[in-house]
C-alpha positions as MATLAB code, in Angstrom:
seq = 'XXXXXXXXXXXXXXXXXXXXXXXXXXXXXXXXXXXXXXXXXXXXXXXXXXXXXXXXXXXXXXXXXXXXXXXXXXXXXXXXXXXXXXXXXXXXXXXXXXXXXXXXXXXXXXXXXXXXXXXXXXXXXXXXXXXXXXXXXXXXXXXXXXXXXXXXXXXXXXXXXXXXXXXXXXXXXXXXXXXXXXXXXXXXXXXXXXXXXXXXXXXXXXXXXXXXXXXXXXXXXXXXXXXXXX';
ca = [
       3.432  -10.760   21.619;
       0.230  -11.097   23.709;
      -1.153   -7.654   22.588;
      -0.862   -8.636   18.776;
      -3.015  -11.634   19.580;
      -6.489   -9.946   18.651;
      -4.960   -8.390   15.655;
      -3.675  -11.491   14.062;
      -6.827  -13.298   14.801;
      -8.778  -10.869   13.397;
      -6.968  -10.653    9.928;
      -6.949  -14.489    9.712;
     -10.097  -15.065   10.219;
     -11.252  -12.228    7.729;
      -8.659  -13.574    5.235;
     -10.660  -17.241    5.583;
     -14.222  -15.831    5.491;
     -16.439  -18.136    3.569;
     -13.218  -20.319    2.459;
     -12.790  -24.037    2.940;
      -8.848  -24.446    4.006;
      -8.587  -27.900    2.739;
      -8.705  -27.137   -0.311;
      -5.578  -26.170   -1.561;
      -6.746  -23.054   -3.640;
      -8.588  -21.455   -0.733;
      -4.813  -22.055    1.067;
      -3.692  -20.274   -1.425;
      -6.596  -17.484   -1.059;
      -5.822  -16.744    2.563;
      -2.021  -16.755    2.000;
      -1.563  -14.165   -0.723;
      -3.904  -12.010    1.641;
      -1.726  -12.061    4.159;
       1.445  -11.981    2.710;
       1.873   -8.047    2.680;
       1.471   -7.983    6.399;
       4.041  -10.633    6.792;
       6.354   -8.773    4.568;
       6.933   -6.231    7.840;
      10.012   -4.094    6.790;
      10.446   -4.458   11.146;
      13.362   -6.383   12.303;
      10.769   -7.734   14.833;
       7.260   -6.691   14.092;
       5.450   -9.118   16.752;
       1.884   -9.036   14.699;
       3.961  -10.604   11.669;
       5.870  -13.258   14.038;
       2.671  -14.221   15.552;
       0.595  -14.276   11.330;
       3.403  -16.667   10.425;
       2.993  -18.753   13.255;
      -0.467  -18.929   13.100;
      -0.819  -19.497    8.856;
       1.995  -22.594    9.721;
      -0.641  -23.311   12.330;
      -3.616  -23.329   10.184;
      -2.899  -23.976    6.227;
      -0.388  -26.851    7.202;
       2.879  -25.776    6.009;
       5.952  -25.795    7.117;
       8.027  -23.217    9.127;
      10.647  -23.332    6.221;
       8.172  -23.628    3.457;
       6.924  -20.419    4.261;
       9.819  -18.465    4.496;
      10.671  -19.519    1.482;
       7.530  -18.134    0.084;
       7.866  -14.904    1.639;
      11.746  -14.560    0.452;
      10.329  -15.091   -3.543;
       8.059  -12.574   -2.868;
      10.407  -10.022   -1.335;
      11.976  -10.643   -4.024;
       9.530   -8.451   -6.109;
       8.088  -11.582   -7.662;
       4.519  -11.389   -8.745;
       1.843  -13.564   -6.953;
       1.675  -16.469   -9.739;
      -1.503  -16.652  -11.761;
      -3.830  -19.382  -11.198;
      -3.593  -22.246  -13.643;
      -6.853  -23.469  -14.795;
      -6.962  -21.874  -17.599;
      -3.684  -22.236  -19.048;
      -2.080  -21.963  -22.259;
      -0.818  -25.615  -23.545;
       2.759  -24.394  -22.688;
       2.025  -22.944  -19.410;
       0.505  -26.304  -19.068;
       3.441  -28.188  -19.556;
       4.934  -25.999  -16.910;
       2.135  -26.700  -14.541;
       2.928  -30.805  -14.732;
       6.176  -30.587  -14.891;
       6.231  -28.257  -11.453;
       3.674  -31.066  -10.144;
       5.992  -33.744  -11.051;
       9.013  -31.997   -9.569;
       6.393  -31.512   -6.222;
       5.490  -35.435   -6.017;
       9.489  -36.126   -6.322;
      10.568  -33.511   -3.300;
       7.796  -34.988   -1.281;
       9.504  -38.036   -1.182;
      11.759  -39.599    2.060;
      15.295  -39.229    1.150;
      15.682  -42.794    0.482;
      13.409  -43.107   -2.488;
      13.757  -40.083   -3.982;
      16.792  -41.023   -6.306;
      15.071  -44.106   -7.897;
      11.725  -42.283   -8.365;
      14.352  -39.543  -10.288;
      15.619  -42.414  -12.121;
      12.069  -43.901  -13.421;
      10.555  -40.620  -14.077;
      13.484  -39.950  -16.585;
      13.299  -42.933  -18.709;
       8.724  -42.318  -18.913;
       9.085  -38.981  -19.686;
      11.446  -36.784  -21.856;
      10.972  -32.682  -21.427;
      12.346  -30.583  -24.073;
      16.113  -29.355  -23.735;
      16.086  -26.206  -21.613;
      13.047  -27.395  -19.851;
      12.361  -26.408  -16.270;
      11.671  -30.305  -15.722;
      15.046  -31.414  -17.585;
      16.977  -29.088  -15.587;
      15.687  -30.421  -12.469;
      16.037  -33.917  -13.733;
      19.423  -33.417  -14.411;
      20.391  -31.366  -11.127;
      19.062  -34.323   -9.490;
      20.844  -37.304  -10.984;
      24.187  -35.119   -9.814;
      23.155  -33.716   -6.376;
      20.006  -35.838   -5.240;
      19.973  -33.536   -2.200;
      15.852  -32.456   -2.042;
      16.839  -29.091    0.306;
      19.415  -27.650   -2.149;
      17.088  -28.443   -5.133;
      14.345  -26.144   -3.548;
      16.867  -23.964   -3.271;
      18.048  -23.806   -6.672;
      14.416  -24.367   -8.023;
      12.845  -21.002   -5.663;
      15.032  -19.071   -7.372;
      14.023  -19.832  -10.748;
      11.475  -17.531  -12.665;
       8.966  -19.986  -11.439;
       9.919  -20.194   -8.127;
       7.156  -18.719   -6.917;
       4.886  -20.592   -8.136;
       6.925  -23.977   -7.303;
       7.168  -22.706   -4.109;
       3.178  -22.699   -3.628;
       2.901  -26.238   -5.121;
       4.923  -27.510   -2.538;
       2.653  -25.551    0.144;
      -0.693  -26.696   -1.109;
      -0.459  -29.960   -2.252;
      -2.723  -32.113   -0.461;
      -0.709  -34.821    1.686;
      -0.185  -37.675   -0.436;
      -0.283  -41.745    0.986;
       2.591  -43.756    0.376;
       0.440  -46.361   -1.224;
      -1.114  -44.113   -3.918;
       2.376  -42.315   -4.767;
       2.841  -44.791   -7.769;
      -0.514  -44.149   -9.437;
      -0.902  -40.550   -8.594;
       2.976  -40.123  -10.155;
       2.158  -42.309  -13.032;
      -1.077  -40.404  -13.969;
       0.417  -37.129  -13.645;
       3.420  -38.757  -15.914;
       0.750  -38.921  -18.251;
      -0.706  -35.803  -18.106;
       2.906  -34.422  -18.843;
       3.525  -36.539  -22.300;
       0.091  -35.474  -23.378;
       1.110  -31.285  -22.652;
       4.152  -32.374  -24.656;
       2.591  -34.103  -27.436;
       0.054  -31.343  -27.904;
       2.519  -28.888  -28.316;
       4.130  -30.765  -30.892;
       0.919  -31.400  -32.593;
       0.271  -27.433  -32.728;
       4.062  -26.784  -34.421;
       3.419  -29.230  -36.577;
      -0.463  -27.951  -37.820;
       1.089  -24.768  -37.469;
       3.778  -26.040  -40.639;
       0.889  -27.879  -42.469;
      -0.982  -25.199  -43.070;
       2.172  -23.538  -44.742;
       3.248  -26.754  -46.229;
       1.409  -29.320  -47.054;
       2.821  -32.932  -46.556;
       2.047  -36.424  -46.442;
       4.723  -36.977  -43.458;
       3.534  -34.036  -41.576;
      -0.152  -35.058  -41.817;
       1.382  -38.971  -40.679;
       3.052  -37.500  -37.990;
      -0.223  -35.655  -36.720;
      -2.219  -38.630  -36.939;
       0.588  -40.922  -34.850;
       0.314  -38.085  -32.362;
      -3.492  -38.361  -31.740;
      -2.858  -41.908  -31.103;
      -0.519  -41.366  -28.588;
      -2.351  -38.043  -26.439;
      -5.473  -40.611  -26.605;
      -3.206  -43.468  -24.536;
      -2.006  -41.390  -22.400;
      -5.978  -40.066  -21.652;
      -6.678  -43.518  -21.483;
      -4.264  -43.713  -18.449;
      -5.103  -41.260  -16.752;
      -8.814  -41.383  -16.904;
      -7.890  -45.086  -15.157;
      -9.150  -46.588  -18.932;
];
């Protein structure tokens, strides 16, 4: 294990040239470079052991969390795209996976009632990654087997990395950070219902529809309201 040392030094520190590792998309920069060497076919390939140890060392994650990771991608998953510029449904994925993070970062003892509150503020389609997980977790409020049911989604992957990078959170700011992202969601919901229904408009024109659009820019501007802290 000693000799693999100056190897796995070497390839972290190249993978974090010029990066700033607390910021969770340089995290996720160095991990995605090293994931093919810690994918070592080797029952016991001591350069890998001693990568993990030392990306668990360095990014903050956990030894669990990472093997997780490296499972979805073994897997034959795809690295996950970044999200910035995101289609409005991909965007509604995005939140919802961030709401679903803020929830499993929870102690055991809240996590049920914070479950409870975030489904009566915010109602995902049916067949929704976030209505699924809502309604997994009013059942079996058990946060290990939902990652486990949730990695092996088609988004586990990137759920997964959520998870990893996400910035620890205080206890304090939990409610605000939760009820701004709450917000964020209904808006990603609301706009896709406002592009069906401009989408039907311009087919059909109607009073109702027009009505409808008009009750929906009310509503995405309160929720921008809340969370630009308005």
């Amino acid at each position: 294990m000693e000799a693999a040392l100056p190897e796995v030094e070497f390839r972290f520190q190249e993978a974090a040239k010029g990066l700033d590792l607390t910021r969770p998309e340089h995290k996720r920069k160095v991990l995605e470079a090293l994931t093919p060497r810690m994918l070592s076919p080797e029952p016991f390939d001591p350069v890998a052991e001693r990568l993990k140890a030392l990306v668990v060392e360095k990014l903050g994650l956990s030894p669990r969390q990472l093997e997780e990771y490296l499972a979805s991608r073994k897997r034959g998953r795809p690295a996950p795209p970044p999200p910035p510029k995101a289609e409005p449904k991909d965007r509604a994925l995005l939140l919802e996976l961030d709401v679903m993070a803020l929830l499993l970062s929870l102690p055991e003892e809240r996590f049920l009632d914070w479950v409870l509150y975030v489904s009566d503020h915010v109602w995902p389609p049916a067949g929704s990654l976030l209505a699924e997980f809502l309604d997994l977790a009013r059942r079996e409020p058990r946060r290990d087997y939902l990652r486990q049911v949730l990695s092996r989604k088609e988004a586990g992957g990137l759920f997964l990395e959520k998870l990893m990078m996400a910035p620890p959170l205080e206890e304090p700011r939990f409610p605000e950070v939760m009820e701004k992202t709450l917000a964020r969601l209904r808006e990603a919901y609301y706009l896709e219902r406002r592009a069906k229904l401009k989408a039907l408009l311009a087919q059909e024109p109607r009073m109702e529809l027009l009505k409808e659009i008009q009750e929906l820019d009310q509503a995405i501007e309160a929720e921008r309201r809340i969370y630009r802290g308005l």
